[in-house]
C-alpha positions in Angstrom: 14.0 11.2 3.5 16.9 9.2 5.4 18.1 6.1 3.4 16.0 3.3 3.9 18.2 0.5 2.1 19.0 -1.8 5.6 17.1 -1.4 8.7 19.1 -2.8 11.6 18.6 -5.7 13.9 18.0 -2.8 16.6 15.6 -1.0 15.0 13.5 -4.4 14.4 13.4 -4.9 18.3 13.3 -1.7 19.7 10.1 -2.2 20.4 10.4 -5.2 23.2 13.0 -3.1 25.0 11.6 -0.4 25.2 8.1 -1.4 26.3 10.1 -3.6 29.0 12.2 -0.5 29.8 9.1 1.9 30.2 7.0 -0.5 31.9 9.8 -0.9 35.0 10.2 3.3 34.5 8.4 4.8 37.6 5.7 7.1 36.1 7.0 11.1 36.6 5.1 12.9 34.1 6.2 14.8 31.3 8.5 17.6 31.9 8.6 17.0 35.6 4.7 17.3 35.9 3.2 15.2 38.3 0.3 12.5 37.2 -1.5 15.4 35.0 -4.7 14.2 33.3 -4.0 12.9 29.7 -7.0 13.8 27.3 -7.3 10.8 24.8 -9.3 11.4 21.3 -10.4 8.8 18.5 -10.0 9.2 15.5 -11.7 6.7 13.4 -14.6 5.0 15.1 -14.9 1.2 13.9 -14.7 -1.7 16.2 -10.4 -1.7 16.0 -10.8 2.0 17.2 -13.6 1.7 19.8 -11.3 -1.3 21.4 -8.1 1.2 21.4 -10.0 3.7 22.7 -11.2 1.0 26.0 -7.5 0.0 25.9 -6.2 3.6 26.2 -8.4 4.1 29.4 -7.4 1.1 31.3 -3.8 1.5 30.2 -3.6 4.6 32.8 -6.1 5.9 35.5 -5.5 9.7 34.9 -6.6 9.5 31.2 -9.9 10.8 30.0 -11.5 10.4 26.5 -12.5 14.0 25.7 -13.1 13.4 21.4 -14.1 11.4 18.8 -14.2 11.9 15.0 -15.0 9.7 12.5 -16.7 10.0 8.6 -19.7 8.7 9.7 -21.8 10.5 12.8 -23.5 6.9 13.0 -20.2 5.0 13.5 -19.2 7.8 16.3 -22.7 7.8 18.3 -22.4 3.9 18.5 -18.5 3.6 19.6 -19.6 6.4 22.3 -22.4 4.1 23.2 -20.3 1.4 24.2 -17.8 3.3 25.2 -20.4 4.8 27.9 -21.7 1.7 28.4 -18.3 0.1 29.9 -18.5 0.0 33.2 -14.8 0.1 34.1 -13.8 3.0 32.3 -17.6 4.9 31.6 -16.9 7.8 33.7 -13.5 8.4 32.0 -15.2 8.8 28.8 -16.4 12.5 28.3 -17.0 13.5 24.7 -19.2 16.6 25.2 -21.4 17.5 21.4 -18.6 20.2 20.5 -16.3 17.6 20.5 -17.6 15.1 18.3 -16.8 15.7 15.1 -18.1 14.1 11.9 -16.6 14.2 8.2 -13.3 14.2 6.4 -12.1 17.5 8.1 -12.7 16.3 11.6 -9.8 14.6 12.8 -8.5 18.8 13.1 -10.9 19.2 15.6 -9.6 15.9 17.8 -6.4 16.8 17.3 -6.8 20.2 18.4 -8.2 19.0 21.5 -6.4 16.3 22.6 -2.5 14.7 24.6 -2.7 11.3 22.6 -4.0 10.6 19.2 -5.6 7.1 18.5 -5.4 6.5 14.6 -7.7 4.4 13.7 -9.6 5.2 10.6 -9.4 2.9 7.2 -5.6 2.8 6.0 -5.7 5.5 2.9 -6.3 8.4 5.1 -3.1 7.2 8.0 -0.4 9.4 6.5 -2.4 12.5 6.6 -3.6 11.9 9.7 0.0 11.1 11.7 1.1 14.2 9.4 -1.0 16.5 11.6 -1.2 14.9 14.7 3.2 14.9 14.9 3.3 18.7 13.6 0.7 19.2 16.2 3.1 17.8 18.9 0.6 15.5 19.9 1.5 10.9 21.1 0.0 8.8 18.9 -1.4 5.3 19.0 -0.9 4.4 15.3 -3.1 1.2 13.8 -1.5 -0.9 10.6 -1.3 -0.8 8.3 0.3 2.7 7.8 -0.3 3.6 3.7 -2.1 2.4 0.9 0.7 3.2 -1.4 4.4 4.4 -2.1 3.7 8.1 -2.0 1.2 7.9 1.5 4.0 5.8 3.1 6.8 8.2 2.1 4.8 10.9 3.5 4.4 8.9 6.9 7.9 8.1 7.4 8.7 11.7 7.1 6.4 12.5 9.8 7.8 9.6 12.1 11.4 11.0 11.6 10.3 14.2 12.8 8.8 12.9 15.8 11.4 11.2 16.9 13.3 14.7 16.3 10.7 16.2 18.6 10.3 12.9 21.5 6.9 12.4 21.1 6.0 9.1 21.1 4.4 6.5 18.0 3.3 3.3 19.0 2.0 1.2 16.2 -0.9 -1.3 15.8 1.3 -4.2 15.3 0.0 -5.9 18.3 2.1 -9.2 18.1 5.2 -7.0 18.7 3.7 -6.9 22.0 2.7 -9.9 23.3 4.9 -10.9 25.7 4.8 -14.8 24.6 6.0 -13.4 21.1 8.8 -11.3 22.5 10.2 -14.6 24.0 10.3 -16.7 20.9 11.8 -14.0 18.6 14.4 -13.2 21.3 15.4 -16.9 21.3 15.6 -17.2 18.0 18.4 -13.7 17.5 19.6 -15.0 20.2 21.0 -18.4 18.4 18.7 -20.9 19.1 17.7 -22.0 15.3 21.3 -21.3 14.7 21.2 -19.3 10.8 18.2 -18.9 9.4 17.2 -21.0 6.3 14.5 -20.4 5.2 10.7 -18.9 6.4 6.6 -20.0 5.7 3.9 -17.8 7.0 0.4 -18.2 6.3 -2.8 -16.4 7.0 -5.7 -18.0 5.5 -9.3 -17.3 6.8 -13.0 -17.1 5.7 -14.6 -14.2 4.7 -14.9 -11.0 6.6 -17.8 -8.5 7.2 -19.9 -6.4 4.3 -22.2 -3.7 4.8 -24.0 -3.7 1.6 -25.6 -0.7 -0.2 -28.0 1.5 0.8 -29.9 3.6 -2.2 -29.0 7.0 -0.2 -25.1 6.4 0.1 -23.0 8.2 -3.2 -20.5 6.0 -4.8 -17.7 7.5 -2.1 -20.1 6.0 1.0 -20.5 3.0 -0.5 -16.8 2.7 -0.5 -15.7 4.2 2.5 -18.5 2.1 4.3 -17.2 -1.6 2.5 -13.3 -0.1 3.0 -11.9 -3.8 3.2 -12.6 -4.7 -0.8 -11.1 -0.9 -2.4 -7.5 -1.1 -2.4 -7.1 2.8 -2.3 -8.5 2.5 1.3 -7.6 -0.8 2.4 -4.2 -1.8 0.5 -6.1 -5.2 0.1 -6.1 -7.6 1.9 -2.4 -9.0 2.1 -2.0 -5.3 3.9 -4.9 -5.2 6.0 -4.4 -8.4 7.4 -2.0 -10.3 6.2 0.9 -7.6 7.6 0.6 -8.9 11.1 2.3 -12.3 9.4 5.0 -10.5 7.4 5.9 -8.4 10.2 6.7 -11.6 12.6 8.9 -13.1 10.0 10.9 -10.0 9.3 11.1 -9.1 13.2 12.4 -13.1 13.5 14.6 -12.4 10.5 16.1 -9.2 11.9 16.3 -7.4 8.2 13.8 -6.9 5.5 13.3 -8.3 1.9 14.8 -7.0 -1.0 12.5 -8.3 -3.3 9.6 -10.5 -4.5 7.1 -12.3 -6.7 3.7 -12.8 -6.2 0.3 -14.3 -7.5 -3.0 -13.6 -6.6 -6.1 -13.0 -8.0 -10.3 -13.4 -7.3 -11.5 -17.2 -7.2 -14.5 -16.6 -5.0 -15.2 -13.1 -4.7 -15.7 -12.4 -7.6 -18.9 -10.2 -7.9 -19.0 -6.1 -8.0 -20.0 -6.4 -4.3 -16.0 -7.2 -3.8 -14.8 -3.8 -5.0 -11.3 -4.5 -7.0 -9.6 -6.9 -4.2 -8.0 -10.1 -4.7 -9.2 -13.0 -2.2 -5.9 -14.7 -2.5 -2.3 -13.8 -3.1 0.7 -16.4 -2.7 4.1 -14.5 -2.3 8.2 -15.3 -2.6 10.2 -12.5 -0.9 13.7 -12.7 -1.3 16.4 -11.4 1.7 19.8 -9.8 0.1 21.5 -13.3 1.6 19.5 -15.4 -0.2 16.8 -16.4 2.5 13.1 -17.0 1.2 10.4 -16.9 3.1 7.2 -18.1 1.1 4.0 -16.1 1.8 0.1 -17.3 1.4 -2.6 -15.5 2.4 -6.8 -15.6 1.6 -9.9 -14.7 2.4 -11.8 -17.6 1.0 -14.9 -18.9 2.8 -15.6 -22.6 3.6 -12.3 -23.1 2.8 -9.5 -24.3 5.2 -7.5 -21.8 7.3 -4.3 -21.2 9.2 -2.6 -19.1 10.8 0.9 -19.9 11.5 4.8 -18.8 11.0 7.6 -21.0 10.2 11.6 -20.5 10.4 14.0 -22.7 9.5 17.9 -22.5 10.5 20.7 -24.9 10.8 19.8 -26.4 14.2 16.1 -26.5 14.3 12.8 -25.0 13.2 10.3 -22.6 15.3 6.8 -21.9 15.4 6.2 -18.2 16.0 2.4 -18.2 16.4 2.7 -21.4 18.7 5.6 -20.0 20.7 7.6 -22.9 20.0 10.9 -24.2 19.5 12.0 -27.4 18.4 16.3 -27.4 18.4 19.0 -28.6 20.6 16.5 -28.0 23.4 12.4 -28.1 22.9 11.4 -24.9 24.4 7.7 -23.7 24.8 6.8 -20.4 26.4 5.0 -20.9 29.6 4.6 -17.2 30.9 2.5 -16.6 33.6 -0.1 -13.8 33.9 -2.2 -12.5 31.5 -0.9 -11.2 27.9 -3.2 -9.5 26.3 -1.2 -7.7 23.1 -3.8 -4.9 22.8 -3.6 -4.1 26.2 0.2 -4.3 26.5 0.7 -1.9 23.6 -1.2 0.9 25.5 0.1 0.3 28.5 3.8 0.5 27.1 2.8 3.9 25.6 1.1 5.4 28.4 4.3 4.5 30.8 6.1 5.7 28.2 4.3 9.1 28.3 4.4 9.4 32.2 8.0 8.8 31.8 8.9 11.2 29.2 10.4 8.3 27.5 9.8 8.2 23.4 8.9 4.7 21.7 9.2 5.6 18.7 7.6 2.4 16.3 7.6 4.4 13.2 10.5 2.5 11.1 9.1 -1.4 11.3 5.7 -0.2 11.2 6.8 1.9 7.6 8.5 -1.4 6.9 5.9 -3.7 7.0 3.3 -1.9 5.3 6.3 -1.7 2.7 7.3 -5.4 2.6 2.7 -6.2 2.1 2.6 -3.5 -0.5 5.7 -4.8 -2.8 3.7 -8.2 -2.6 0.7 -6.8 -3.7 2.3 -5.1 -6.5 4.1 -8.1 -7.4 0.6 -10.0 -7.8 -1.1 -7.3 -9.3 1.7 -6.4 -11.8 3.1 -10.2 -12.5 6.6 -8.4 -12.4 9.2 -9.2 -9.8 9.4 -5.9 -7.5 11.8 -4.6 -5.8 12.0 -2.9 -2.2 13.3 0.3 -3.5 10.7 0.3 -6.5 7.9 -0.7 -4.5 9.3 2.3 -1.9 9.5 5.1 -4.8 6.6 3.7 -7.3 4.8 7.3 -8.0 1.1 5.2 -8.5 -1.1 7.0 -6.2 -4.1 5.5 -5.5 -6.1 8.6 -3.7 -9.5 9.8 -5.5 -9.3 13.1 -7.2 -11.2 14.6 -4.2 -12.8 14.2 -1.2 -16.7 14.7 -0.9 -19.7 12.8 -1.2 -20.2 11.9 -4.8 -19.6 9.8 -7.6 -16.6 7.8 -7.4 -15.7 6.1 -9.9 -14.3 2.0 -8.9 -11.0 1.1 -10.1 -10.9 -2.2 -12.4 -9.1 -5.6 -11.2 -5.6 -5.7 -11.4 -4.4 -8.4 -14.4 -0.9 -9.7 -14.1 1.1 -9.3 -17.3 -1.6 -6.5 -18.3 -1.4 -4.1 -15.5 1.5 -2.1 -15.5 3.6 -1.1 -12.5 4.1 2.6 -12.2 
């Protein structure tokens, strides 16, 4: 693997430019082909993945979604049903029966099949899945976060070296990188406008989120794999699954990446079996290699206040990321006109990207994110301070001995000072 020590300023941005680029890029075709049908398949059929798959469609009028695969043959018939069942996009979407495939092996079968990739599936399984799909040749559509743990996430930034080798293209499911009113404020702020930055508060506190309870037919591994959010070997928890859309606007604002942190966390209101082994809170410090903190909260905690907001501080003034707002020399507040809609924009950067035979290639912010979430985890569920390379090379892998539909056995909570960092 490359050395991964200081990710620059450019490779925190490229994204913007390059969806800007592609988007003004008259669409060619690959190779000098000429507006050639794109086949599209899903892999992972959830609500995130049904919406990318709708997104995908309307990014580019020559596309067609030809596959779907997903563990559960319930979770593909519905996403096909409203899939169908769109009017603008219905008669793009033809999944024949040999193409639907259920089960852990299936995503070979999509991927055998299909142009672009859309990743999709709970976290845990990402780096096998972007493993196959690059050696495969095959653009992908890449949701966060991207690994569970240190080994899944050095496997995946392998893969998304080698595609940028081989100019296909990897456009991740950090949305906000996207939105155009987002683009604006971070641009103002590398370009000067906070003068140096001081110092950074992001917060993502909400309620509660979705559970599917048990059924007296599902093993111990459908249980699990149905109720992904609250097992951190398939969701990361929480401060991964959701909370990374916050820590990656504050690093893109910084330009650079943590060094290291130190964390809290733990389970105040969910506290019963039903949770799996999830914290509902954790409340971070990351530390930049200048000396920069930016101070982290995040919770799940129903009935209980929430915000969602980002905060820098430099020598002239302070900004509001989530707000798009500047308050410095000058107040500035983006007033873009047009729609904005970051899902949409994502695919429609990738698909002109494709036409093109441009490469976006999103694969070292999106590593570094998942990254920056799982050193705070870590940190929380460890009480130790941890470190960006530690937290990059920690050996704890958190995949089950195997993959079927049996008895799986649910890890305990994490303790700081008791549970050890490997």
């Amino acid at each position: 693997m490359k050395d991964r020590t200081k990710p620059t300023r450019r490779d925190l941005i490229v994204s913007s430019t390059a969806a800007a680029v592609v988007g003004a890029t008259p669409v060619l075709g690959r190779r000098g082909e000429s507006r050639e049908v794109l086949k599209v398949g899903l892999i992972g059929c959830g609500g995130r993945g049904t919406g990318a798959a709708a997104q995908a469609l309307r990014a580019d009028p020559n596309t067609k979604l030809v596959a779907l695969c997903d563990a559960f043959e319930d979770h593909l018939e519905n996403s096909l049903r409203t899939l169908s069942g769109t009017a603008d996009i219905a008669d793009r979407v033809e999944v024949t029966p040999d193409h639907k495939f259920v089960g852990f092996d299936g995503y070979k079968g999509v991927i055998d099949t299909c142009d672009v990739v859309l990743l999709a599936t709970s976290p845990h399984f990402r780096p096998l899945h972007v493993e196959a799909a690059v050696d495969a040749g095959k653009h992908l559509f890449v949701e966060k976060p991207v690994a569970t743990d240190g080994p899944g996430l050095r496997r995946i930034w392998k893969a998304c070296d080698k595609a940028k080798e081989q100019g296909t293209v990897v456009v991740s499911g950090l949305c906000y990188r996207y939105q155009f009113a987002k683009q604006a404020t971070v641009q103002r702020i590398h370009d000067g406008a906070l003068g140096e930055i001081t110092a950074m508060q992001t917060s993502y506190n909400t309620g509660g989120l979705w559970h599917r309870g048990r059924k007296p037919e599902w093993s111990d591994m459908e249980y699990q794999m149905r109720n992904w959010l609250y097992f951190t070997w398939l969701s990361g928890d929480h401060i991964a699954e959701q909370h990374i859309h916050s820590l990656d606007k504050i690093a893109w604002a910084k330009g650079s990446y943590p060094t290291k942190c130190v964390a809290s966390g733990g389970r105040i209101q969910r506290t019963d079996e039903k949770w799996g082994n999830i914290y509902d809170h954790f409340n971070t410090t990351f530390e930049w290699e200048d000396g920069v903190r930016a101070f982290s909260s995040c919770r799940q905690i129903s009935g209980a206040a929430s915000d969602v907001s980002d905060w820098v501080w430099g020598t002239k003034g302070k900004a509001n990321i989530q707000a798009h707002r500047i308050w410095a020399d000058e107040t500035w507040r983006y007033r873009g006109e047009g729609p904005d809609d970051m899902y949409q924009n994502e695919h429609d950067a990738m698909f002109a990207a494709i036409r093109a035979g441009e490469v976006i290639n999103n694969g070292d912010y999106m590593c570094e994110s998942t990254l920056m979430a799982i050193m705070g985890r870590m940190a929380a569920y460890t009480g130790a301070s941890v470190t960006r390379e530690a937290a990059l090379n920690s050996e704890l892998d958190l995949s089950p001995e195997s993959y079927d539909w049996t008895a799986l056995e649910m890890q305990p909570v994490s303790i700081p000072g008791v549970t050890k960092f490997v």
